[in-house]
N, C-alpha and C positions, 0 to 999 in steps of 0.2 A: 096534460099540460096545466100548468099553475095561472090561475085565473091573474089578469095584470095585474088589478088593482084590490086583489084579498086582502090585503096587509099594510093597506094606506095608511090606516085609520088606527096604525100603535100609535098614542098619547106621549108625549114626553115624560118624565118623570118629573112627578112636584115634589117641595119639601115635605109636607106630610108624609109620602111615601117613604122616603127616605129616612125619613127619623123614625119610623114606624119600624122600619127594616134592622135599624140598628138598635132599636129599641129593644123588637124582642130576641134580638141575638146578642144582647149585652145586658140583658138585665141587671141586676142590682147595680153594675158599675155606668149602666147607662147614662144619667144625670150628670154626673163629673167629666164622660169622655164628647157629651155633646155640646155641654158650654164652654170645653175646652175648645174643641170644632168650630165654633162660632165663635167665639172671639178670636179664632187664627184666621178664620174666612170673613169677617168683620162683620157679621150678621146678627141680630138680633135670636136668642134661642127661639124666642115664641114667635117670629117670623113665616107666615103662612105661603107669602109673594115675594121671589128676590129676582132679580135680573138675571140674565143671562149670564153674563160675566162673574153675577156675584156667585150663581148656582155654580159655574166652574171652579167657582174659588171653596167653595163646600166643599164638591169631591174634592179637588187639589188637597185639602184638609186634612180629608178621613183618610187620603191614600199615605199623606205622611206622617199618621198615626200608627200605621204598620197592621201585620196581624187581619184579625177579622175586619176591622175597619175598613184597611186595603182592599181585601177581597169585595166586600160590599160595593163600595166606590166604585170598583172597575165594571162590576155587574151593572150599575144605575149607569158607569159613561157607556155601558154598550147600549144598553137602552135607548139611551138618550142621542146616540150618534144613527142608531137604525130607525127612529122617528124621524129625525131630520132627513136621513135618506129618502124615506118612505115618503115622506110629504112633498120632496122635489121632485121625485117619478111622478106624483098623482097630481099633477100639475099639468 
């Protein structure tokens, strides 16, 4: 039996994370594909803290980049959708 509350405690994903992920899987072309990301999600590049709303508008970003971009994005909204779960069970 899977103990209830093992898995409360996944963290959401922050922007560092995130940049970090795309960072090293886009190397050299990293720079260009992230300030492009951010100014379509209206964020500042060097932004450490964004809202709720605006972190969805990130991914929203990177998934209409296509490509690895996509893939990433969808990886960080699964994350980010089983934290939120997680922390309403452990409630």
């Amino acid at each position: 039996m899977i103990q209830e509350h093992a898995a409360v405690n996944v963290p959401p994903p922050t922007v560092p994370e995130v940049r970090a992920s795309l960072e090293r899987l886009l190397g050299p072309d990293f720079s260009g594909i992230w300030a492009a990301v951010c100014v379509q999600a209206r964020i500042a590049p060097e932004a450490q803290l964004i809202s709720e709303t605006e972190f969805d508008e990130l991914l929203e970003a990177m998934c209409a980049r296509g490509s690895i971009c996509r893939v990433i994005a969808m990886s960080w909204k699964i994350r980010r959708t089983a934290a939120r779960k997680l922390a309403e069970i452990g409630r």
